[in-house]
N, CA, C and O of each residue as an XYZ file, in Angstrom:
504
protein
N    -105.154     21.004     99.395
C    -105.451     22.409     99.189
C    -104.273     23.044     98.467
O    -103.100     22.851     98.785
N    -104.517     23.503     97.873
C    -103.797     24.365     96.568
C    -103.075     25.225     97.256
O    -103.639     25.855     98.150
N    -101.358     25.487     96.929
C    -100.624     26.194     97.837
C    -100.631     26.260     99.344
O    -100.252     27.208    100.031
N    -101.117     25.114     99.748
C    -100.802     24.965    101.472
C     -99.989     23.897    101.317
O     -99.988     23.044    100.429
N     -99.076     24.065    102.568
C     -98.260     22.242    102.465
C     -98.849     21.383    103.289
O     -98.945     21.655    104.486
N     -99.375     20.110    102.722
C    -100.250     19.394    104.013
C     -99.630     18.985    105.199
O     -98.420     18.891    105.404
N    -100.945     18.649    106.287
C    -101.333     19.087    107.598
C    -101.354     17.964    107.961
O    -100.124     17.958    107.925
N    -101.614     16.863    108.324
C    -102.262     15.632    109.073
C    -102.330     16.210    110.214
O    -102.180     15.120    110.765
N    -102.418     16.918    111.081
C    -103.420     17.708    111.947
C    -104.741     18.028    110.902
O    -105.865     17.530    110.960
N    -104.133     19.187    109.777
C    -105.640     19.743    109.109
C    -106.523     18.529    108.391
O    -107.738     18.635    108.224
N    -105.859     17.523    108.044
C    -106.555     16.519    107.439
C    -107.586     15.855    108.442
O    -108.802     15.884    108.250
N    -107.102     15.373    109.314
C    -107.629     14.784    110.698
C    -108.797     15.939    110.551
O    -109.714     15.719    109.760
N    -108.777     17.002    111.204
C    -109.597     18.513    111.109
C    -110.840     18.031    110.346
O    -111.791     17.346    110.724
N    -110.600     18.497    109.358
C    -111.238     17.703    107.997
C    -111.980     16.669    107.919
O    -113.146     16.622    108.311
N    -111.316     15.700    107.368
C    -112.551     14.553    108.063
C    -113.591     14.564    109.628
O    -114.767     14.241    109.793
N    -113.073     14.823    110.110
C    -114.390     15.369    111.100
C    -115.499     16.002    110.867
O    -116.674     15.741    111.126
N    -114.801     17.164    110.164
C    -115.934     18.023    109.580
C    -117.154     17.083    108.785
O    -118.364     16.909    108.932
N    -116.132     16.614    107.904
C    -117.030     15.418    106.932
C    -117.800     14.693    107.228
O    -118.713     14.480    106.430
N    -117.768     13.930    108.625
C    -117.927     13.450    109.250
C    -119.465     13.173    110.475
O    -119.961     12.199    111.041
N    -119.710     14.455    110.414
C    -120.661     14.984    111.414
C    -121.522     15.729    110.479
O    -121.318     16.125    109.331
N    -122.640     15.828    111.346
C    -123.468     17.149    110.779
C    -124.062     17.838    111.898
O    -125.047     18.565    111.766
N    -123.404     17.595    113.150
C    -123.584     18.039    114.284
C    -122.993     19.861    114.413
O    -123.212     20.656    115.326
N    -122.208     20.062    113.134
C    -122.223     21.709    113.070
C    -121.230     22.137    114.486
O    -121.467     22.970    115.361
N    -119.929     21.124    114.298
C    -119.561     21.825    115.757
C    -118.817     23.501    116.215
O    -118.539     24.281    115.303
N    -118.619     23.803    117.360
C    -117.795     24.643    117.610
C    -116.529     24.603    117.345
O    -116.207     23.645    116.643
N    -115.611     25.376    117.690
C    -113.985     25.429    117.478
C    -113.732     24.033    118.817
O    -113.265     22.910    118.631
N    -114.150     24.541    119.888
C    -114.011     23.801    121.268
C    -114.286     22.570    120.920
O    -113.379     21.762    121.120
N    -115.791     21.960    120.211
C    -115.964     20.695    119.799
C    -115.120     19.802    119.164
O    -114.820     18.649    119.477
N    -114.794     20.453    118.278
C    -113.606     20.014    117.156
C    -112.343     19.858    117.983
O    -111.989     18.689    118.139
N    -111.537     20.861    118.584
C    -110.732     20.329    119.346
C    -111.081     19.079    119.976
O    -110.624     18.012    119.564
N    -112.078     19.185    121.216
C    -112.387     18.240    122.243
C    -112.266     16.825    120.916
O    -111.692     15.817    121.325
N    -112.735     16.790    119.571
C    -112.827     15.273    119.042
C    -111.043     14.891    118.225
O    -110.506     13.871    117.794
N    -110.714     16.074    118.329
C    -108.936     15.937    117.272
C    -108.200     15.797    118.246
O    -107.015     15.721    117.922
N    -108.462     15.707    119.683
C    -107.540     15.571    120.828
C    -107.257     14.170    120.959
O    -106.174     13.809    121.420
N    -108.379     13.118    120.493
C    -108.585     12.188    120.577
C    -107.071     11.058    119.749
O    -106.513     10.090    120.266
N    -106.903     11.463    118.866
C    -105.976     11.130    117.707
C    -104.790     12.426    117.615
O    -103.998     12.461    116.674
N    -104.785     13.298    118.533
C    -103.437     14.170    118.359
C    -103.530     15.106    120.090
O    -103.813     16.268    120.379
N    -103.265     14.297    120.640
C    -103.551     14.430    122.455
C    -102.736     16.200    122.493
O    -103.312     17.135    123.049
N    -101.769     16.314    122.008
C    -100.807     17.439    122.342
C    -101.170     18.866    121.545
O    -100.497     19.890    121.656
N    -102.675     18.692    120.511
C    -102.669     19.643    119.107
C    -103.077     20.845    120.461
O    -103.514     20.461    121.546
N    -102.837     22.279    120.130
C    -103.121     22.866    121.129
C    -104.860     23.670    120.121
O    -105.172     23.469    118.947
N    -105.352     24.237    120.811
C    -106.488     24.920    120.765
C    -106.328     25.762    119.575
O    -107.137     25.646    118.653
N    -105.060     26.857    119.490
C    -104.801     27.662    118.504
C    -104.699     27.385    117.471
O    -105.174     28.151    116.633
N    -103.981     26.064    117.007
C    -103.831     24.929    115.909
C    -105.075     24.803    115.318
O    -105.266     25.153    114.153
N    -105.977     24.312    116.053
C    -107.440     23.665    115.631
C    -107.911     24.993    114.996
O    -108.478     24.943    113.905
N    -107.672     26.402    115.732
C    -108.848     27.606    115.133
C    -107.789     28.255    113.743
O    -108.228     29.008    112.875
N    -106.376     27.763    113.808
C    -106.034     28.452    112.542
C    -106.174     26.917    111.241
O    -106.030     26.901    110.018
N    -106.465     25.955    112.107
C    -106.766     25.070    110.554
C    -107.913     25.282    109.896
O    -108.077     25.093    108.690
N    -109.088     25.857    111.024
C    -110.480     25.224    110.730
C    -110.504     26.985    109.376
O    -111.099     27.163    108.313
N    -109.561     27.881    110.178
C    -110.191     29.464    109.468
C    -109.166     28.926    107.822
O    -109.614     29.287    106.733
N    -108.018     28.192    107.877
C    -107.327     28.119    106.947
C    -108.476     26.778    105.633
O    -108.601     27.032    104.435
N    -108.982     25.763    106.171
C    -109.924     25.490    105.903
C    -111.380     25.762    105.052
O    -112.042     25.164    104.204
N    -111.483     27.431    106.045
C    -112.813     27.935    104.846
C    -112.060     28.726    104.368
O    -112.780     29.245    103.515
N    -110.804     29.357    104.277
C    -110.521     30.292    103.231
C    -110.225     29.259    101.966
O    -110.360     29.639    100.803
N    -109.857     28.073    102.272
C    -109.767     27.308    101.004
C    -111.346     26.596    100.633
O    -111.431     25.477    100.127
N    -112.444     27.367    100.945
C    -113.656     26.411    100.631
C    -113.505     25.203    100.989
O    -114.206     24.347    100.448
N    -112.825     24.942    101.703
C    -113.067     23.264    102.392
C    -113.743     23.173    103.631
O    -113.583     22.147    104.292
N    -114.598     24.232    104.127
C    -115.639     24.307    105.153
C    -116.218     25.168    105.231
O    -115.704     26.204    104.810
N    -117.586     25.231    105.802
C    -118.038     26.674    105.987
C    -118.154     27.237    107.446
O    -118.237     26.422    108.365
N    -118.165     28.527    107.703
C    -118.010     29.008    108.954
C    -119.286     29.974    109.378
O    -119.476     31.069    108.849
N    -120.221     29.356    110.518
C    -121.779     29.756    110.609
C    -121.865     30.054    111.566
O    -121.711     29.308    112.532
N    -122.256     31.746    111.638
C    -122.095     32.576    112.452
C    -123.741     32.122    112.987
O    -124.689     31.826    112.259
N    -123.711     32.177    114.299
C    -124.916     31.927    114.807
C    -125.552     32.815    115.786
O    -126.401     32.528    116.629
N    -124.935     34.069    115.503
C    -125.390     35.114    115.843
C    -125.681     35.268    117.484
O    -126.429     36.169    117.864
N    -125.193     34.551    118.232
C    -124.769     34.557    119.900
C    -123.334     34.542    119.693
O    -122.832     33.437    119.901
N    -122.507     35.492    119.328
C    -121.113     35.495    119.218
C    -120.616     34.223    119.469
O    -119.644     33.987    120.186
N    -121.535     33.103    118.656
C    -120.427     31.859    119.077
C    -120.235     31.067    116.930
O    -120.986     31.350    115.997
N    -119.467     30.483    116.905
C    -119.373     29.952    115.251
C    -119.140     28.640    115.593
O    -118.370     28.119    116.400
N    -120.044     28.161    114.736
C    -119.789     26.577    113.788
C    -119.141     25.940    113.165
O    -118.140     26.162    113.846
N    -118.759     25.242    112.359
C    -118.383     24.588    111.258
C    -119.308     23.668    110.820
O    -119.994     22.954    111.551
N    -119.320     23.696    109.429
C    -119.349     22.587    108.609
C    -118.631     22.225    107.348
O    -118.286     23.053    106.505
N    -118.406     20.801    107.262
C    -117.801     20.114    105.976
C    -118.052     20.173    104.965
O    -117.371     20.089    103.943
N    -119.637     20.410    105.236
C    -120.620     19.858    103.367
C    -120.564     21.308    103.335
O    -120.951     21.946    104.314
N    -119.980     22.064    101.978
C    -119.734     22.912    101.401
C    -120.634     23.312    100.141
O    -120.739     24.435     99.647
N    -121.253     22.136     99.742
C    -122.747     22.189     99.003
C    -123.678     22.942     99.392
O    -124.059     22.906    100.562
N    -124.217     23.768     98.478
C    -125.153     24.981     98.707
C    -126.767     24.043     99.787
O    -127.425     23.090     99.371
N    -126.919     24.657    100.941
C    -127.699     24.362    101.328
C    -127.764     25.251    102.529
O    -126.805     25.963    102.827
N    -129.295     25.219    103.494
C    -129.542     25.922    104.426
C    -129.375     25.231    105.784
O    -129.040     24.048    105.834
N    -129.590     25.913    106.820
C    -129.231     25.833    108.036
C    -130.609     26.406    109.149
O    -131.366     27.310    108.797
N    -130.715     25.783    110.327
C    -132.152     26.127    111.106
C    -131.187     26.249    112.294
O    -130.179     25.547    112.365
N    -131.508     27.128    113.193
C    -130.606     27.574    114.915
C    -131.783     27.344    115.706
O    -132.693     28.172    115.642
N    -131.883     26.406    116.390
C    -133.176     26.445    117.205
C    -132.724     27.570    118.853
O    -131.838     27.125    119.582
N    -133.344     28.795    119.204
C    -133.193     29.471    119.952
C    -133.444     28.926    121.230
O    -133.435     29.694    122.191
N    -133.658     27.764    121.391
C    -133.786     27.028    122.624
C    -132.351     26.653    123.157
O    -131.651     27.131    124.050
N    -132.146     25.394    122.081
C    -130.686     24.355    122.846
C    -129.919     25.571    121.916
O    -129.340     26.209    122.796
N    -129.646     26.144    120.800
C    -128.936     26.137    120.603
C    -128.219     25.313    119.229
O    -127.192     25.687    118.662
N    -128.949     24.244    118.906
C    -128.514     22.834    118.168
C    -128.338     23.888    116.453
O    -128.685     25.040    116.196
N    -127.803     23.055    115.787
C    -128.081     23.812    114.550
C    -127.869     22.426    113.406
O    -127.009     21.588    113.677
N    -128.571     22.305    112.361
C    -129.476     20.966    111.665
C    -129.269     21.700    110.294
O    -129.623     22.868    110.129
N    -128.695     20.966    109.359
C    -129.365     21.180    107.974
C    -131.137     21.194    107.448
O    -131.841     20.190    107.559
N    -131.529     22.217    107.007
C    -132.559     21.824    106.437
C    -132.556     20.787    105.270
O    -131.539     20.722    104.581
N    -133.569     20.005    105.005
C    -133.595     19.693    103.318
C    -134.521     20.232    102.539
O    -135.554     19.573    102.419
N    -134.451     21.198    101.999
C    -134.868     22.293    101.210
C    -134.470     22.336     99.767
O    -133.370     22.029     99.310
N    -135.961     22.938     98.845
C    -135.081     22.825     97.386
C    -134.352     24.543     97.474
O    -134.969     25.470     97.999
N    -133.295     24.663     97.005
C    -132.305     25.752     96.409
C    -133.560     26.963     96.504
O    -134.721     26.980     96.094
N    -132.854     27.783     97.127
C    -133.498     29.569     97.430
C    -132.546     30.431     96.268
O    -132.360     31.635     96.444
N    -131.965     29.734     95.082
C    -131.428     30.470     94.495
C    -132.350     31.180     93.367
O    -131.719     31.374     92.328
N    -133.118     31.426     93.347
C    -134.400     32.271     92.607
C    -134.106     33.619     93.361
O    -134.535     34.609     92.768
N    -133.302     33.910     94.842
C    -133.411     35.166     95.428
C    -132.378     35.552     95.225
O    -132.328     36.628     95.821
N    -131.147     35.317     94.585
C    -129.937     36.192     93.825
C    -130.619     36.987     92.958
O    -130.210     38.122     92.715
N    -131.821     36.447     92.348
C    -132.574     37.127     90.775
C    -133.225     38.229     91.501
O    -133.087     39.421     91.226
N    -133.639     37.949     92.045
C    -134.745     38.955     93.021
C    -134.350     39.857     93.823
O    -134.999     40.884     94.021
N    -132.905     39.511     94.556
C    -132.258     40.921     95.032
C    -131.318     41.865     93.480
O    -131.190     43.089     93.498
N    -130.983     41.314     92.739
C    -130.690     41.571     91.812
C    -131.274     42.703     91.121
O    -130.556     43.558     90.601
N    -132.997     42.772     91.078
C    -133.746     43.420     90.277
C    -133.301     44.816     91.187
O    -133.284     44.815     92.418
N    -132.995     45.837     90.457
C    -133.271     47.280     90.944
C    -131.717     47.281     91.560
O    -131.589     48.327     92.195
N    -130.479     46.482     91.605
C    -129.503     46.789     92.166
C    -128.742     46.514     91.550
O    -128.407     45.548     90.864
N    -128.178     48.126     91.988
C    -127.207     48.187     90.612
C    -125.222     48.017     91.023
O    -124.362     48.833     91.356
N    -125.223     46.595     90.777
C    -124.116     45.758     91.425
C    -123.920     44.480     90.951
O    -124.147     44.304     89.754
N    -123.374     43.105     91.936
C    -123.343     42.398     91.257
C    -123.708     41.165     92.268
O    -122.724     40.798     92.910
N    -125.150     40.308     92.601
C    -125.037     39.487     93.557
C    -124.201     37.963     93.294
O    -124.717     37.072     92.620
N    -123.251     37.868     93.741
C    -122.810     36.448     93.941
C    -123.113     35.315     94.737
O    -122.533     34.236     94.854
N    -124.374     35.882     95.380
C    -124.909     34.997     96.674
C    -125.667     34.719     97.666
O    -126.767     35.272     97.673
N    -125.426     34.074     98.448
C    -126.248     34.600     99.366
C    -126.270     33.292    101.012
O    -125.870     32.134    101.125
N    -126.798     34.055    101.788
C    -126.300     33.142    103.049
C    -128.232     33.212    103.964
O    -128.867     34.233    104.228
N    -128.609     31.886    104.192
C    -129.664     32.092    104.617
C    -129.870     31.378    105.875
O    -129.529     30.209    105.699
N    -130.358     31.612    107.294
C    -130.467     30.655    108.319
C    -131.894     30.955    109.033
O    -132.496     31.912    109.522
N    -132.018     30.013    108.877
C    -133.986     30.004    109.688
C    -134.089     29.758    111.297
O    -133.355     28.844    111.674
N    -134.697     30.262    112.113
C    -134.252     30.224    113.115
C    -135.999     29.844    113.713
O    -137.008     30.374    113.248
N    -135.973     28.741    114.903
C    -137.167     28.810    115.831
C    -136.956     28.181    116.794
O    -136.104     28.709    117.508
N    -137.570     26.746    117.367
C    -137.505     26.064    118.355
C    -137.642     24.435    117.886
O    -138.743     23.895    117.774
N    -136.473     23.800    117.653
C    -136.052     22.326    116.903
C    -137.413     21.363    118.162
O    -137.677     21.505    119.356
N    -137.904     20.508    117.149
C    -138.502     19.118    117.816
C    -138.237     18.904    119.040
O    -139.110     18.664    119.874
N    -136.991     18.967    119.293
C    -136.797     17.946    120.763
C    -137.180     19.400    121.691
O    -137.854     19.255    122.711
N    -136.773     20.621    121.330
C    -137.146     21.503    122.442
C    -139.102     22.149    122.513
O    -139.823     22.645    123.379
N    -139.225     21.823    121.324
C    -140.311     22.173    121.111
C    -141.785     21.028    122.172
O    -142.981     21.289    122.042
């Protein structure tokens, strides 16, 4: 990462992320970097993971029960919260980027984006 000095804590971090698509918590991520750095404390893990998406090297998915995620794959794609467990799954979906154009029309600004999460009740709870 560009102007940080590296981490082998944040690297470790990192590959995890990469690693999974299990979308973990801050707590998760600790509980698996404890494994390979027994002493990293809790605070460590939440200022790598936030230092992390400010460098686009993760994203941070608010799941709207005041609790957040992570993920690695930084590639434009969507996300499903099943209101049951809780679990949260990549969709495989083609690109919703036709709706930058579409909020676009009539606003007078500039869209750069956009953040989308589908929410119901995943297979196993269903």
């Amino acid at each position: 990462m560009a102007g940080l000095k590296y981490s082998k804590q944040r690297e470790v971090i990192k590959e995890y992320l990469k690693s999974t698509t299990e979308h973990p918590t801050a707590d998760m991520v600790y509980d698996n970097v404890r494994k390979v750095f027994p002493k990293i404390s809790l605070g460590t893990v939440y200022r790598n993971l936030n230092l992390l998406v400010e460098h686009g090297e993760a994203l941070k998915l608010d799941c709207g029960d005041s609790s957040e995620r992570f993920d690695g794959n930084t590639h434009n794609h969507y996300h499903f919260m099943c209101k049951e467990c809780g679990c949260v799954s990549d969709l495989k979906i083609d690109s919703l980027a036709h709706i930058d154009t579409l909020a676009a029309n009539g606003f007078d600004g500039e869209i750069h984006g956009h953040v989308t999460y589908f929410y119901g009740i995943c297979a196993r709870c269903k």
